[in-house]
N, C-alpha and C positions, 0 to 999 in steps of 0.2 A: 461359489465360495466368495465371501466378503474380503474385501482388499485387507480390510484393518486385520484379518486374522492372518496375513501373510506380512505385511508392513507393519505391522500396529498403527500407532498414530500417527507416523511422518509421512505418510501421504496426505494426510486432511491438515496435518499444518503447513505442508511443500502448497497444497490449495490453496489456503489462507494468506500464504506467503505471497505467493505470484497475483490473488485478486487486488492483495494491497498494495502491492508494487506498483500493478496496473493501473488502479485508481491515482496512486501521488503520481505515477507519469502525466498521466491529464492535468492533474493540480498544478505541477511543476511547467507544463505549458503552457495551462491559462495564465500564471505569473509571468511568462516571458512574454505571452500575445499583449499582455495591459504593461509591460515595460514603459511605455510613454502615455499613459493615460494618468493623467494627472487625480489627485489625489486617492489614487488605487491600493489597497492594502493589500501585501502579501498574503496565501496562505502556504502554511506547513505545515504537512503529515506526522503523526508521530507514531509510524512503521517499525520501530523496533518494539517502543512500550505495547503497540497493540498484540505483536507477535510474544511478548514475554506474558500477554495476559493470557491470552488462546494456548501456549502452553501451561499456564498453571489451572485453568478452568476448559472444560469440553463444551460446553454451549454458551453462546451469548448471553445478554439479558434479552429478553424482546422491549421493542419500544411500543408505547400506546399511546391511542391520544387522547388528551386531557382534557379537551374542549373540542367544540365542532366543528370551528371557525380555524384548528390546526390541520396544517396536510396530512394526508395518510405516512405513517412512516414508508421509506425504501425501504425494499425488502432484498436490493444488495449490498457488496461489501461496506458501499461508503457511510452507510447506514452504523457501523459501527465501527468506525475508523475514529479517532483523536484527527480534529483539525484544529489548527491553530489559524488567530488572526497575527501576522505582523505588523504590531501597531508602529512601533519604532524602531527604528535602529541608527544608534548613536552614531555610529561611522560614516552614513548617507550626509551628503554634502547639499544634493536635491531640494530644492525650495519648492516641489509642487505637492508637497508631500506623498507621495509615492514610493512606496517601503519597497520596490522590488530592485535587487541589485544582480546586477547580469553576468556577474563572474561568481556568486554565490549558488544560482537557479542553474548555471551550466555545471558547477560543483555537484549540485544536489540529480541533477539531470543522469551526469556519469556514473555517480554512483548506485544511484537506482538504477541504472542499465544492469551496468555487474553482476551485482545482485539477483535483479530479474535473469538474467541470463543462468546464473549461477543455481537457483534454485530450476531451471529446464533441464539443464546438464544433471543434476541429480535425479530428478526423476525422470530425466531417461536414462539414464545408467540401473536404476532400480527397475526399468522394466528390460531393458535387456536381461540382466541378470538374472532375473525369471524366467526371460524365453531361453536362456543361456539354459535354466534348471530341466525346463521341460521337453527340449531336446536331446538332456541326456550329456547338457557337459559339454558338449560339442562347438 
């Protein structure tokens, strides 16, 4: 029996949820590792807009490529993740121009922990609850 006829869709978006979390956790630590690498540009995830698209649409778009001389697309998450470059930010004091700020990436750090954690704890509650079913209640 398929999951989605027991879950419908919140398991393949609890999926989507946790790959992209995954992904800006690397993102969010390549930005702390280049913290002193002089003119190093941030990047940011944009993890909820991709989550608000994947629930209003069921498949991606696929990527192709346009010329010969382009890489093959990934054919994982990051592939269709929103990255962002952080060209600026007015508040940086920094003269090597290097956009990363280390009390903002430990912010963004925590919070995608939560998150990530958050969306484990629910699908495993949704499969206890299952086994809770086919035990009989018990």
């Amino acid at each position: 029996m398929k999951a989605d006829l027991i879950f419908g869709n919140t398991l393949g978006l609890l999926e989507r949820s946790l790959n992209l979390r995954a992904d800006n956790q690397k993102l969010i630590v390549s930005n702390l590792a280049n913290l002193d690498t002089p003119n190093y540009k941030a990047f940011k995830m944009m993890v909820a807009e991709q989550m608000e698209r994947a629930s209003v649409r069921a498949a991606p778009m696929p990527m192709a490529r346009t010329h010969s001389s382009h890489m093959a697309p990934h054919t994982g998450q990051m592939a269709n993740a929103v990255v962002e470059r952080v060209e600026s930010n007015p508040r940086s004091i920094r003269g090597d121009g290097n956009t990363v700020e280390l009390e903002t990436e430990m912010s963004n750090l925590a919070e995608n922990t939560l998150l990530y954690n958050t969306a484990t704890r629910i699908v495993a509650n949704k499969f206890n609850l299952l086994k809770s079913v086919i035990k009989g209640g018990t």
